[in-house]
C-alpha positions as CSV (number, residue, x, y, z in Angstrom):
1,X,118.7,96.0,115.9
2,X,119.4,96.8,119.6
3,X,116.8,98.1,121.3
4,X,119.0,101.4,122.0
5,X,118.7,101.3,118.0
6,X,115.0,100.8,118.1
7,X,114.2,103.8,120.4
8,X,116.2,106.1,119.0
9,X,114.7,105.3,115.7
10,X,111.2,105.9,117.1
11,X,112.1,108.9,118.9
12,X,110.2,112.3,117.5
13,X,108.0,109.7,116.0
14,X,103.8,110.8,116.4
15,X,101.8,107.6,117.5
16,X,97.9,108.0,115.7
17,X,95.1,105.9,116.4
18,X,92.1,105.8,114.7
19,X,89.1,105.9,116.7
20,X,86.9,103.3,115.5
21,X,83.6,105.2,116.7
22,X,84.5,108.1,114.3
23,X,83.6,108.4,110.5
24,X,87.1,108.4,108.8
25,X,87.6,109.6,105.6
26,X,88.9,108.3,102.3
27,X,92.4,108.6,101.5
28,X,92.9,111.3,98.5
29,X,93.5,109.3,95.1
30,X,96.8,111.0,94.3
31,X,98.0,110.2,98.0
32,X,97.5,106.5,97.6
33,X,98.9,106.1,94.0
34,X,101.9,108.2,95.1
35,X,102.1,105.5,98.0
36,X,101.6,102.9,96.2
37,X,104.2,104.0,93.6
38,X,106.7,104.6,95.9
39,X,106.5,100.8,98.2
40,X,106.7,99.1,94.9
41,X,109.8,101.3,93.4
42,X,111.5,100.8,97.3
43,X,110.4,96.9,96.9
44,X,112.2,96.9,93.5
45,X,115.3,98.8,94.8
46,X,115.8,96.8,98.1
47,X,114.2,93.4,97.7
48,X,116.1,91.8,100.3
49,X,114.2,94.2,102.3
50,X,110.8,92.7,102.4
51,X,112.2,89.3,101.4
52,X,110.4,88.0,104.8
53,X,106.9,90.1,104.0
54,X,106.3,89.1,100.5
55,X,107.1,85.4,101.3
56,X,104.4,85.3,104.3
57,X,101.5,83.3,103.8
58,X,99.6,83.8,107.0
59,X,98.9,81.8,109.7
């Protein structure tokens, strides 16, 4: 990826931090399971795709 490609694949994006002296709250249940749902079906579907993450062992 270029890094023409890279911006304009970022652009309209929202950046979020959390701040870490606030009390943050817990995800909603049905939120998470949805997301959770949904990586593994994309991991599934496109393998090759996060070939790289799920063969990373740490450092």
């Amino acid at each position: 990826m270029s890094s023409t490609e890279a911006i304009a694949s970022i652009k309209g994006r929202k950046y979020l931090e959390l701040d870490p002296n606030a009390e943050a709250k817990d995800m909603d249940p049905v939120v998470y399971d949805k997301a959770i749902e949904e990586y593994l079906a994309d991991v599934q579907a496109n393998p090759e795709g996060y070939k790289e993450m799920l063969e990373y062992k740490g450092e």
